[in-house]
C-alpha positions as CSV (number, residue, x, y, z in Angstrom):
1,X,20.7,-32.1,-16.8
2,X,21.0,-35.1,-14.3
3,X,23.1,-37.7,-15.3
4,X,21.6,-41.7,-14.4
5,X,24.3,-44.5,-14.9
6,X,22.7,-47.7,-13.8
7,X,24.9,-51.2,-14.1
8,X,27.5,-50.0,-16.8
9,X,29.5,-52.8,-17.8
10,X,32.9,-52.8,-20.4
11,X,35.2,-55.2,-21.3
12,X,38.2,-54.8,-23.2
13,X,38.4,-58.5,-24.5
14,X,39.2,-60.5,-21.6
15,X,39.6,-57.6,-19.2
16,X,36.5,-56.0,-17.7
17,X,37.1,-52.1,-17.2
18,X,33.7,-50.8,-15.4
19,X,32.3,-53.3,-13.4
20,X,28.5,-52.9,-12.9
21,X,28.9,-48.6,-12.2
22,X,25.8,-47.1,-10.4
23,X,25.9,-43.2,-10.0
24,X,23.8,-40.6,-10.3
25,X,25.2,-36.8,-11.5
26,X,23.0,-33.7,-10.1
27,X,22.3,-31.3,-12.7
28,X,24.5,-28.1,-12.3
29,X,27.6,-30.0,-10.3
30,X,31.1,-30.0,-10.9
31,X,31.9,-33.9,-10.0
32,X,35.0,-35.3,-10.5
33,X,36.3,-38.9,-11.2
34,X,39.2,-40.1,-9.7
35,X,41.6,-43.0,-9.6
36,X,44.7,-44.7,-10.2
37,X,45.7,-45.3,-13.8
38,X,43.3,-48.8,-14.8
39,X,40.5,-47.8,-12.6
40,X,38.4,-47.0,-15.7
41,X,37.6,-43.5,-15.1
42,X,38.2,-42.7,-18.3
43,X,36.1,-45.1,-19.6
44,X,33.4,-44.5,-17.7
45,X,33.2,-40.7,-18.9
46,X,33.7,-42.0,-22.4
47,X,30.8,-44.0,-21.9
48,X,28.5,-41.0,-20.5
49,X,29.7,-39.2,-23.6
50,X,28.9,-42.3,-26.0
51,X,32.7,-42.8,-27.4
52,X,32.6,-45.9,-25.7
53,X,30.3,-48.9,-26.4
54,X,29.1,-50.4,-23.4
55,X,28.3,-53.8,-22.6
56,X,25.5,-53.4,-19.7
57,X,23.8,-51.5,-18.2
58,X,22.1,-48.0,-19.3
59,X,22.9,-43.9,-19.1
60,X,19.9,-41.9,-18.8
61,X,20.1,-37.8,-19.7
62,X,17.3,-36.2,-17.4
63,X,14.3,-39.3,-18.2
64,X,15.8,-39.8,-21.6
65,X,17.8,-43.2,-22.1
66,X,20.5,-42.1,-23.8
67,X,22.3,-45.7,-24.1
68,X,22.0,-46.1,-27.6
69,X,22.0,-42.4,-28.8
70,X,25.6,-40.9,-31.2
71,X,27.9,-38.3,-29.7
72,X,25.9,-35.8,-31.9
73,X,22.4,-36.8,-30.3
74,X,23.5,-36.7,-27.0
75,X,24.8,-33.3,-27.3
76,X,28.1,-33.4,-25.1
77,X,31.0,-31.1,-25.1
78,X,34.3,-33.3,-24.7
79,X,37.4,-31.5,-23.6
80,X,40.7,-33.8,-24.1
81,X,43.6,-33.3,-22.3
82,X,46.0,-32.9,-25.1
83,X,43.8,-30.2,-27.1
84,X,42.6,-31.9,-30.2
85,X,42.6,-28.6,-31.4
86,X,42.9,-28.7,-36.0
87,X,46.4,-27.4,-36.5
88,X,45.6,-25.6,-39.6
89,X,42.8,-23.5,-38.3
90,X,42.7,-20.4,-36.5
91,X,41.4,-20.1,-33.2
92,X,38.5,-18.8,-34.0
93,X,37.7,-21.7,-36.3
94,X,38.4,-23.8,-34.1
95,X,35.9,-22.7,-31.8
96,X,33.2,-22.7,-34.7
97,X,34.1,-25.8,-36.2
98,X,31.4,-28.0,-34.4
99,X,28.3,-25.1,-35.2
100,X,30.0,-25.6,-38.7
101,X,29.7,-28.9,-39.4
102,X,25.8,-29.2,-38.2
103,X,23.5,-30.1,-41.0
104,X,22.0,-27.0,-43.3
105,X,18.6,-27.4,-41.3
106,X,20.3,-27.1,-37.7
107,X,23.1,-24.6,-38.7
108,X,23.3,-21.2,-37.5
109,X,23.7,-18.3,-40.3
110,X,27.4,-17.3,-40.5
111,X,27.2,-14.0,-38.7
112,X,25.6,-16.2,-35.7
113,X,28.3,-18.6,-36.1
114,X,31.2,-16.0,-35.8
115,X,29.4,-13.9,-32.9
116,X,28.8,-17.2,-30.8
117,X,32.3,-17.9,-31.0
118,X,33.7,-14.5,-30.5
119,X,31.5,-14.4,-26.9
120,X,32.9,-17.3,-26.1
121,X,36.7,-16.7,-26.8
122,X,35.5,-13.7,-24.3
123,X,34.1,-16.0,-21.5
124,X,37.4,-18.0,-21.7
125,X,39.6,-14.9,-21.5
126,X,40.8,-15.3,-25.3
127,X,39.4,-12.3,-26.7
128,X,41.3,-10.6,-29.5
129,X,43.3,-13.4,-30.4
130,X,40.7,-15.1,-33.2
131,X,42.7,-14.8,-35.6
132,X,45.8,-16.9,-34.6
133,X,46.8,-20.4,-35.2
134,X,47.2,-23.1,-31.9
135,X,50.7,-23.2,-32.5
136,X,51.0,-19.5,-31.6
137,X,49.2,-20.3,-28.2
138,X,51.0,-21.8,-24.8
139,X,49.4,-24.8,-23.5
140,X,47.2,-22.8,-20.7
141,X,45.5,-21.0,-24.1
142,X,45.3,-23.9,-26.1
143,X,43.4,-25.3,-23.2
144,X,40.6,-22.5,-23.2
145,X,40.3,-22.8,-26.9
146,X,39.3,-26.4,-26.4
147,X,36.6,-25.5,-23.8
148,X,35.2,-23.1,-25.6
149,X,34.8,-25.3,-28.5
150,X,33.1,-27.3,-26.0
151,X,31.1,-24.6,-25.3
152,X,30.2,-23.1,-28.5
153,X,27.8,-26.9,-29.3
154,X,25.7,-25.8,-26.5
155,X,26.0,-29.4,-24.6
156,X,23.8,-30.4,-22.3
157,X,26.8,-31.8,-20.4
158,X,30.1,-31.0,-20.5
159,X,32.9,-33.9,-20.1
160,X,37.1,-33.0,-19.5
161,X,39.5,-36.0,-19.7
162,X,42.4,-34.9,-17.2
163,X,42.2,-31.6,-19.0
164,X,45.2,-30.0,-17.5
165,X,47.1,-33.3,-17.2
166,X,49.7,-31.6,-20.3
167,X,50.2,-28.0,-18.5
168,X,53.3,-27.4,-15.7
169,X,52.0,-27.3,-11.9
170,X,51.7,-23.6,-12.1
171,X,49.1,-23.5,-15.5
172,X,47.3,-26.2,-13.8
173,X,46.4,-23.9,-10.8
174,X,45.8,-21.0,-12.5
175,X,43.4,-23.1,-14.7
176,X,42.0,-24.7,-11.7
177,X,40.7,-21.5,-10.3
178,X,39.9,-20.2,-14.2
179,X,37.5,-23.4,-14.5
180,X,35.9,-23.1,-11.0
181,X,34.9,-19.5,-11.6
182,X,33.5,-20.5,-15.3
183,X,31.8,-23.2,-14.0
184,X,30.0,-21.0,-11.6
185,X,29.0,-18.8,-14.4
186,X,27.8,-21.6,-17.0
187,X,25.8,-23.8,-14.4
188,X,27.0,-26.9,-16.8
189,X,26.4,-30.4,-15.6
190,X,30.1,-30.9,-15.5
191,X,32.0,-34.3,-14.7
192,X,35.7,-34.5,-15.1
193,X,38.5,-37.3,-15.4
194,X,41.4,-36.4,-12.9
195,X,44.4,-39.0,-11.1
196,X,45.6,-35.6,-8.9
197,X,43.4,-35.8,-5.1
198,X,44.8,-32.0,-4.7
199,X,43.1,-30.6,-8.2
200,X,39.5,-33.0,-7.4
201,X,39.9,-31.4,-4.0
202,X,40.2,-28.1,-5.1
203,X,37.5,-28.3,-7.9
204,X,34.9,-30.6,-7.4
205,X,31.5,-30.1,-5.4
206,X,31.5,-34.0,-5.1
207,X,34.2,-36.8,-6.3
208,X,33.4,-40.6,-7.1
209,X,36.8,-42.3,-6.2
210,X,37.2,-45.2,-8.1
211,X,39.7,-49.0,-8.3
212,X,39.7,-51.4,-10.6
213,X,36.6,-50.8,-12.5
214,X,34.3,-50.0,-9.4
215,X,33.1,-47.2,-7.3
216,X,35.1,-47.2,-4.0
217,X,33.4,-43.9,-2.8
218,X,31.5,-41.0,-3.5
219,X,30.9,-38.0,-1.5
220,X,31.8,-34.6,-0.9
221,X,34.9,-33.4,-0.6
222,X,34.8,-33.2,3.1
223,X,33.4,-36.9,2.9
224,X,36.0,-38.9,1.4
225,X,38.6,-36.7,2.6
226,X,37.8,-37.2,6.2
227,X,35.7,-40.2,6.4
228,X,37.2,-42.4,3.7
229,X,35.6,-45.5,3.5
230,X,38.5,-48.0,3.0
231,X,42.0,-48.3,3.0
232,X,42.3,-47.7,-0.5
233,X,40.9,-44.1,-0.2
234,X,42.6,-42.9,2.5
235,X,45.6,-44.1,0.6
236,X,45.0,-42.8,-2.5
237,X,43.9,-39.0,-0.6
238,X,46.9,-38.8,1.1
239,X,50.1,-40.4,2.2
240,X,49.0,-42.1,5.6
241,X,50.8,-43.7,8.1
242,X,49.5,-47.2,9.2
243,X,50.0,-48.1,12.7
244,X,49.3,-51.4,14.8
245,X,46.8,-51.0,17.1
246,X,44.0,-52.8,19.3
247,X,40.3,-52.6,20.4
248,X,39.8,-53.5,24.1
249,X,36.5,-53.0,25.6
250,X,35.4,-50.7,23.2
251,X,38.4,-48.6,23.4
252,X,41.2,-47.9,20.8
253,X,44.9,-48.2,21.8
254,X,48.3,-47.9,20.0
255,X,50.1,-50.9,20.4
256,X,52.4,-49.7,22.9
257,X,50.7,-47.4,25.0
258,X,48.9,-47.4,28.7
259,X,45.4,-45.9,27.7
260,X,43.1,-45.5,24.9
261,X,43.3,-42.6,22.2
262,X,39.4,-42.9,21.5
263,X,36.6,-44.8,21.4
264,X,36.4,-48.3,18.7
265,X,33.5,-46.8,17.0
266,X,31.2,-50.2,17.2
267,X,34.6,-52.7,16.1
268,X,34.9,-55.8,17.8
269,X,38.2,-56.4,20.3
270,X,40.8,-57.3,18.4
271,X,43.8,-55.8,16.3
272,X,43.3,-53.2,14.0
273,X,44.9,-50.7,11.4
274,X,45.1,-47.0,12.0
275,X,45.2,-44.6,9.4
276,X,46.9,-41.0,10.4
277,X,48.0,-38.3,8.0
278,X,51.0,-36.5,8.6
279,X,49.0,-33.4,9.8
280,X,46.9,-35.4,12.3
281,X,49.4,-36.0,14.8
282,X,50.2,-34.4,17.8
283,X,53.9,-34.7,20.0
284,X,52.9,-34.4,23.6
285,X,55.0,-33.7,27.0
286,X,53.2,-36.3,28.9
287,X,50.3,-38.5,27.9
288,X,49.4,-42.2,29.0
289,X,47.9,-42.5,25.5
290,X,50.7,-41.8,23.2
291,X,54.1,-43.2,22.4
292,X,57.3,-42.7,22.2
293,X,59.9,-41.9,19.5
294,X,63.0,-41.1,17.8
295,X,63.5,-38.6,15.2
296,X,65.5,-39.8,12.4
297,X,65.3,-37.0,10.5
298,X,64.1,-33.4,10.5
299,X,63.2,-31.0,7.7
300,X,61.9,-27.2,7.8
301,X,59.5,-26.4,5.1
302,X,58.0,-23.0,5.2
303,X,56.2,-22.8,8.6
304,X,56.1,-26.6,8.8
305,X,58.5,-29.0,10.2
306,X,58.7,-32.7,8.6
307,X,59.8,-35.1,10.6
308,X,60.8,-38.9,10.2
309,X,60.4,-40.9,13.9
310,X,60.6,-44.3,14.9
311,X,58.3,-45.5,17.2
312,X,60.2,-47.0,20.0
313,X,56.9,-49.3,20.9
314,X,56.7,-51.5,17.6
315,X,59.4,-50.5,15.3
316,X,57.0,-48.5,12.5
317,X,58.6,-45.4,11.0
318,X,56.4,-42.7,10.6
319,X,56.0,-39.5,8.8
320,X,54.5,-36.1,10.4
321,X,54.0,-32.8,9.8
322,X,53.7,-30.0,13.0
323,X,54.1,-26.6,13.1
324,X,57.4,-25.1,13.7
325,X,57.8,-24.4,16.8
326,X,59.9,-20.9,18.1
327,X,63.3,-21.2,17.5
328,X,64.1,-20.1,20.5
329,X,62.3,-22.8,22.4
330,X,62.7,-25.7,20.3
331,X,63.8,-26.6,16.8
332,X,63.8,-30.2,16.2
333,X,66.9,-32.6,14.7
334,X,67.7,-35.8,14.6
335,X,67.8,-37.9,17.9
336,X,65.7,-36.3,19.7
337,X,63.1,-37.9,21.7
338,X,59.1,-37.3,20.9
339,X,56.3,-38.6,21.8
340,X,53.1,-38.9,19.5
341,X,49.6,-39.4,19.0
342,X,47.6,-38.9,16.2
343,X,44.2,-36.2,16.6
344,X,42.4,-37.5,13.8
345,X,42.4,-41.0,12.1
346,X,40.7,-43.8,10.9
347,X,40.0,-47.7,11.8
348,X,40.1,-50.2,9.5
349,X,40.3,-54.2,9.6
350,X,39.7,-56.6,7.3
351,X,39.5,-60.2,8.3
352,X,39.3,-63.0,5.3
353,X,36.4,-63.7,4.3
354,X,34.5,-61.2,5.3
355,X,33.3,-57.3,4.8
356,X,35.9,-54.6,5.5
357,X,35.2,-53.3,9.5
358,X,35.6,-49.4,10.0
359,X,35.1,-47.1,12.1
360,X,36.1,-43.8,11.6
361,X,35.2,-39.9,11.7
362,X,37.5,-39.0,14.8
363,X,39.3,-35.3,14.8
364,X,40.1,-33.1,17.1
365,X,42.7,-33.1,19.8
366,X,41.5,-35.3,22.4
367,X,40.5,-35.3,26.0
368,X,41.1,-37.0,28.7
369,X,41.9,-41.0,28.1
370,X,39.0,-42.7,26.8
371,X,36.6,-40.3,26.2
372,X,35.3,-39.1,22.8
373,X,37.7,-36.2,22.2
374,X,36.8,-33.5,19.0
């Protein structure tokens, strides 16, 4: 089932939530929706599912306009994150309730009803425990009840609201893995509400990053993890570092240092940000194109070393992650001299009154001074 959104609008009195939202969901894919709390990601999938009123715009199942249709007609399976399972049932109740409560003329016979729901306590790895209550169930279990609640309607899409937002870290990525794999064997049209990068990471096939009521990005995961398209992505997708740097002659330079780490990508001369994880840079014995720091502070972390620097060059403190190095060669404290340069980042500027300039899509460790480098 593809999914159409074309110009969704909601307001919330005198606060506007969605802002005009085109997208288009293939059928069979695992997307994800993500954002900061207030970026309307939740009301957007509210609005796909029809819990939500909208005021603009339209939401087309497959070549049916679904706009106006009821929760019922649109057949969707809604997953919430706290459960909204009926305390008084049993599991397996639960799981029938929605097959239950069809009209006579659509309802399964009651041997249909029970066998439905037994399969699918089996698909979500609940078998054999039908006849228990939720209260007897961890969190991880009460979520796989919901889903196959979900499930047992039949949707045609199925829609999860930060479903594992109430589980500890270690549920979570159990469950991550659990839904990946079921997803796989259902071939659902599947879109799902999420504020954690590392789960829509992990999940999704592709993820619509959204601020503020509007779509900032969508794209694979390899997309808008390593081509974000503003500021605000790379931001929200990982803790960057922001340098100071310039375009001169179609060449990109730290602020500080003799040559250029790359080429501008098309930018004008003139200042610019640069975006670098804490993975993507590099300390160097001797290169023209770096600069040089201090570490303030050093931390082992497994096989990774953290460390804290200031940059001699412009005062910026950054943070960075490198391997760690033999102990019997090097291991790093504080005071010791580095020098850096990042091996993959991205360009941004943004000068009033006009569009947002990038340039961006550089990796790799480099080669010599001003030459593309991958």
């Amino acid at each position: 089932m593809d999914i159409t959104i074309r110009g969704i609008t909601k307001r919330f009195g005198g606060y506007t939530a969605l802002r005009g939202i085109d997208l288009d969901i293939r059928s069979g894919e695992l997307l994800a929706l993500l954002g900061p709390s207030g970026s309307g990601k939740t009301t957007l999938l509210r609005a796909i599912a029809g819990l939500e009123p909208i005021d603009g715009g339209r939401v087309l199942f497959g070549e049916v306009d679904a706009t106006r249709l009821s929760v019922q007609e649109r057949r969707v399976g809604f997953v919430f994150q706290h459960y909204a399972l009926f305390k008084h049932m049993t599991v397996l109740d639960n799981v029938s309730f929605g097959l239950r409560m069809r009209p006579r003329a659509l309802r399964p016979p009651r041997d249909e009803i029970r066998r439905r729901a037994l399969e699918l306590l089996d698909l979500v790895q609940l078998g054999g425990l039908h006849q228990r209550y939720p209260s007897q169930l961890s969190g991880g279990q009460r979520q796989r009840v919901a889903l196959a609640r979900a499930l047992a309607i039949e949707p045609r899409v199925l829609l999860l609201d930060e479903p594992f937002g109430a589980l500890d870290a270690k549920v979570r990525k159990d469950l991550r893995r659990w839904l990946r794999r079921l997803h796989r064997e259902t071939g659902y049209t599947t879109v799902f509400v999420t504020h954690d990068q590392e789960e829509a990471l992990e999940l999704a096939d592709r993820i619509v990053v959204m601020n503020r009521g509007v779509i900032e990005q969508v794209g694979s995961t390899d997309q808008v993890y390593d081509t974000p398209s503003s500021p605000f992505v790379f931001d929200f997708l990982g803790s960057p570092n922001v340098l100071p740097g310039e375009v001169r002659d179609g060449a990109v330079y730290l602020r500080g240092a003799a040559a250029p780490i790359d080429g501008a990508g098309g930018l004008a001369d003139g200042a610019v940000d640069i975006y670098a994880r804490p993975g993507d840079f590099r300390v160097v014995a001797d290169d023209p194109a770096a600069v040089d720091g201090r570490v303030i502070e050093a931390q082992r972390t497994g096989v990774l070393v953290r460390l804290t620097v200031s940059l001699r060059s412009n005062g910026h403190t950054v943070e960075i992650e490198i391997p760690q190095p033999d102990p019997e060669i090097k291991v790093w404290s504080a005071g010791d001299a580095v020098r850096l340069r990042p091996a993959h980042f991205s360009l941004y500027r943004e000068r009033p009154g006009q569009a947002l300039e990038i340039a961006q899509d550089r990796s790799g460790d480099y080669a010599a001074p001003g030459s593309r480098g991958r």
